[in-house]
N, C-alpha and C positions, 0 to 999 in steps of 0.2 A: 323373836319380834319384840320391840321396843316401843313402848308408848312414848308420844313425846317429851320432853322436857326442855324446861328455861333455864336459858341461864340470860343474867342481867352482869352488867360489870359498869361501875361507876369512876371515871376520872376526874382530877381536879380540871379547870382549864386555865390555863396563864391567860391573865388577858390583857397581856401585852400580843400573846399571839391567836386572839379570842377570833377575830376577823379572817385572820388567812386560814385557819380551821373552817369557820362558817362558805370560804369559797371551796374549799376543799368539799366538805358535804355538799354545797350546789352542783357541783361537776357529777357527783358521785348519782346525783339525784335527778341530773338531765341526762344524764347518759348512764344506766344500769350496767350496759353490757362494756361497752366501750371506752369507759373514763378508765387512767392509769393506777388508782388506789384501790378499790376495792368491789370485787364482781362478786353479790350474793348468790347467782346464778350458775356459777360456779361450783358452790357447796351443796354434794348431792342431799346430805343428810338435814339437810336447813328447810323448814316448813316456810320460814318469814324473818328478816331480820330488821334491825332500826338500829340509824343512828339519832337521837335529841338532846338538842339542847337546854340544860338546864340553867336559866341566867339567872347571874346574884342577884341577892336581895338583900338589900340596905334599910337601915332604920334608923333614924334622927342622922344623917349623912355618914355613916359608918358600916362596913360591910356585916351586915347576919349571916351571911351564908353566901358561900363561892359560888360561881360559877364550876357546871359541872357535863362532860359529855357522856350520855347515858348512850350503852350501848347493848342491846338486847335481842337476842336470839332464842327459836323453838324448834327443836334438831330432832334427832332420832339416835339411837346409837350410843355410849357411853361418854362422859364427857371432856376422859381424856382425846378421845377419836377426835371428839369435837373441836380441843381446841389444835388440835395435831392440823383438821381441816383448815382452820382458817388460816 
């Protein structure tokens, strides 16, 4: 038996393609079961998962920090199993 564990994993995002990502997650977000990207329901070993957005942030009009798509899961099982699942 396996207590659960996190994993987190952090992307830059292009934000050129910062928008079609954002419909991408709407789809995914109104349709759990049924949208073409990605079914958490799916993954037996998955407590909970998320996908957020982390948006830039700019300081005197220059970027501080990227935009970033945070994506973060609480599974059961080892974490190669884990990402073998997704």
């Amino acid at each position: 038996m396996f207590s659960p564990s996190p994993y987190n994993l952090l992307a830059e995002i292009d934000l050129s393609r910062k928008s079609e990502l954002l419909k991408v997650l709407c789809q995914i977000d109104k349709a759990p079961q049924t949208n073409p990207y990605f079914h958490f329901q799916a993954l037996p070993s998955v407590h909970f998962g998320r996908f957020v957005v982390l948006d830039e942030v700019q300081e005197n009009g220059q970027e501080k920090y990227p935009a970033y798509l945070a994506f973060s899961t609480n599974y059961d099982g080892t974490l190669d199993e884990h990402l073998k699942e997704i």
